[in-house]
C-alpha positions as CSV (number, residue, x, y, z in Angstrom):
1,X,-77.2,-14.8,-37.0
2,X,-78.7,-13.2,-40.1
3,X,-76.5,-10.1,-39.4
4,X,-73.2,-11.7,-39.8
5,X,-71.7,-11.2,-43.0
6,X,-71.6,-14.2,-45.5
7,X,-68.0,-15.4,-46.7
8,X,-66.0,-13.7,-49.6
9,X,-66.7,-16.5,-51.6
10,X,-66.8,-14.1,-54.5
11,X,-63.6,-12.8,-54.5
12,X,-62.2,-16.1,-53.9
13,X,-63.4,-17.3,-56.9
14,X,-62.2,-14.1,-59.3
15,X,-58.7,-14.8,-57.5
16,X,-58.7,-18.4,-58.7
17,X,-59.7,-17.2,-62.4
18,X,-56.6,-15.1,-62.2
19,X,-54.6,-18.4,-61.6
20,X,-53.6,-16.8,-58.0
21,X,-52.5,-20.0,-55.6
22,X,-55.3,-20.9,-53.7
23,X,-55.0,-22.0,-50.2
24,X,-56.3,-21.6,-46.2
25,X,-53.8,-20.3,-43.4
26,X,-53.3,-21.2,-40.3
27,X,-55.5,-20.1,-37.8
28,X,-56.0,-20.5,-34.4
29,X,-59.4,-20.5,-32.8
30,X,-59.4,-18.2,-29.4
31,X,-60.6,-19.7,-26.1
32,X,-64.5,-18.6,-25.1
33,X,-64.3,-17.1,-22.2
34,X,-67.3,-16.4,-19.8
35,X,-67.5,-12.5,-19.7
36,X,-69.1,-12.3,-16.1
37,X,-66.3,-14.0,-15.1
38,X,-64.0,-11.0,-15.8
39,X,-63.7,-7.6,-14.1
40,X,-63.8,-5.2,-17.0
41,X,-63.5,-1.8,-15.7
42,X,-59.3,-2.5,-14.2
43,X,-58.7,-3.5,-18.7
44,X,-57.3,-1.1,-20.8
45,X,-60.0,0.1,-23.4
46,X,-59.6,0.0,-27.3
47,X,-62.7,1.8,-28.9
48,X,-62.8,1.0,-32.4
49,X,-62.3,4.1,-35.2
50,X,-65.1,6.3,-35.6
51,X,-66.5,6.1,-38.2
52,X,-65.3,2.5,-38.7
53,X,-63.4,2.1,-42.2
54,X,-64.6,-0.6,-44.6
55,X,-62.4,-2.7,-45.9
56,X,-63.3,-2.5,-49.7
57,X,-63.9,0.9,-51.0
58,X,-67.0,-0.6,-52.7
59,X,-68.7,-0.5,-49.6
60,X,-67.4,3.5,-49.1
61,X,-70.7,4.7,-49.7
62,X,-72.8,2.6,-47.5
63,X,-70.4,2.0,-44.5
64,X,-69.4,-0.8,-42.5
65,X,-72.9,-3.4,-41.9
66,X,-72.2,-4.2,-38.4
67,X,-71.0,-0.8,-36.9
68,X,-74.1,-0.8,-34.4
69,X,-72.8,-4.2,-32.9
70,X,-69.2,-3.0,-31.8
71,X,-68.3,-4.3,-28.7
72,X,-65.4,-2.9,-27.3
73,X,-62.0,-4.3,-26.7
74,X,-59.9,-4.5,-23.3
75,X,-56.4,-5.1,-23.1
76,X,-54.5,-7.3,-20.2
77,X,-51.4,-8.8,-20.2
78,X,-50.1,-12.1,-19.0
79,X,-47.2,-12.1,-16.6
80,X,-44.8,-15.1,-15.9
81,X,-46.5,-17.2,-14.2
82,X,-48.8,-17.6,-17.4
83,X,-46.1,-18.7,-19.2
84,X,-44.8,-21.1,-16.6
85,X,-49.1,-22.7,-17.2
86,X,-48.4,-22.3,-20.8
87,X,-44.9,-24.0,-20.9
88,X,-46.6,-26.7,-18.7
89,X,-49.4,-27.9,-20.5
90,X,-48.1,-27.7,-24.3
91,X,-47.5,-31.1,-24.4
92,X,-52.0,-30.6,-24.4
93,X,-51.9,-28.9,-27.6
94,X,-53.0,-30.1,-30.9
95,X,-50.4,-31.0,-33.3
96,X,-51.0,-28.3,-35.8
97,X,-50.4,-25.3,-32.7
98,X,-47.0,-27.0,-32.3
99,X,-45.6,-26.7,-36.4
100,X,-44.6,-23.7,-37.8
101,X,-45.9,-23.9,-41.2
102,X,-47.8,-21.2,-42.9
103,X,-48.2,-17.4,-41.6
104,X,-51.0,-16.3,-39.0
105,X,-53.0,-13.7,-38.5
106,X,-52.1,-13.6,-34.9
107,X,-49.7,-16.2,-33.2
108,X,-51.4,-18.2,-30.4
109,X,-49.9,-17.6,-26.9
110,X,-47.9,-20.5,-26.9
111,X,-46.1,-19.2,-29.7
112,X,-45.3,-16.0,-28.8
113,X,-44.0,-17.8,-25.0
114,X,-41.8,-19.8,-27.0
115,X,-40.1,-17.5,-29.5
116,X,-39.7,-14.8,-27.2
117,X,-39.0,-16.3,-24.1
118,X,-36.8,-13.4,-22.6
119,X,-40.0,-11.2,-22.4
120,X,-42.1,-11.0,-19.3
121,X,-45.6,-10.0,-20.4
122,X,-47.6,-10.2,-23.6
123,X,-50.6,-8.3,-24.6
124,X,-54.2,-10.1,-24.4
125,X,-57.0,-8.7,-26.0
126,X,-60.6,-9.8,-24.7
C-alpha cells in the first residue's frame, strides 16, 4: 500500500559514505496466520504507547505516519507439546533457520526450543 513507509535507503547510503561495514541480518519471516481462526478476547493485550514515539527525532515534530493503523497486539504462549511439534518437524526447516550465524531481531521458535530447552512456555505475539 501507498501508506507503508518506503525503505531507509537514505541512511543506508550516508552509512556506507562513512566506510561503516555494510551488510543484511538474519531474519526470519513470521508464519501468516488466518485471524478468524483465532479467539482474541482469552490473549493478553499489548496496546502500543500513546502517543507512539518516532524513531528518528527528525520526525519529532510531525509524529509517527502510520499511528491511525495500530493494530493491537495479543500475547499467548506455547506450552510443551509445541515444542514436542517443533522438535519434530525441524528436520522441515530451511537451512539458514538451522545456522547460527549473524544476530536477529527476534529468534524464531525453533531457536528459542533449542537453546532453552529446560523452559516450558515461550511467549507468542500475534
Amino acid at each position: 500500500s501507498e501508506e507503508v513507509e518506503p525503505p531507509s535507503v537514505g541512511l543506508a547510503l550516508s552509512l556506507e559514505k562513512l566506510k561503516f561495514k555494510m551488510g543484511r541480518l538474519k531474519t526470519g519471516t513470521p508464519p501468516r496466520i488466518d485471524g478468524r481462526t483465532i479467539n482474541w478476547d482469552i490473549l493478553e493485550a499489548q496496546e502500543s504507547d500513546m502517543p507512539p514515539q518516532p524513531f528518528s527525532f527528525l520526525n519529532y515534530e510531525r509524529g509517527v505516519k502510520q499511528m491511525g493503523n495500530f493494530v493491537v497486539c495479543r500475547r499467548t504462549d506455547t506450552n510443551e507439546r509445541t515444542h514436542d511439534i517443533v522438535r519434530e518437524n525441524a528436520h522441515k526447516l530451511p537451512e539458514v533457520a538451522l545456522g547460527n550465524s549473524g544476530p536477529r531481531y527476534c529468534p524464531s521458535l525453533f531457536k528459542k526450543v533449542e537453546r532453552f530447552p529446560d523452559r516450558s512456555k515461550h511467549p507468542v505475539w500475534l
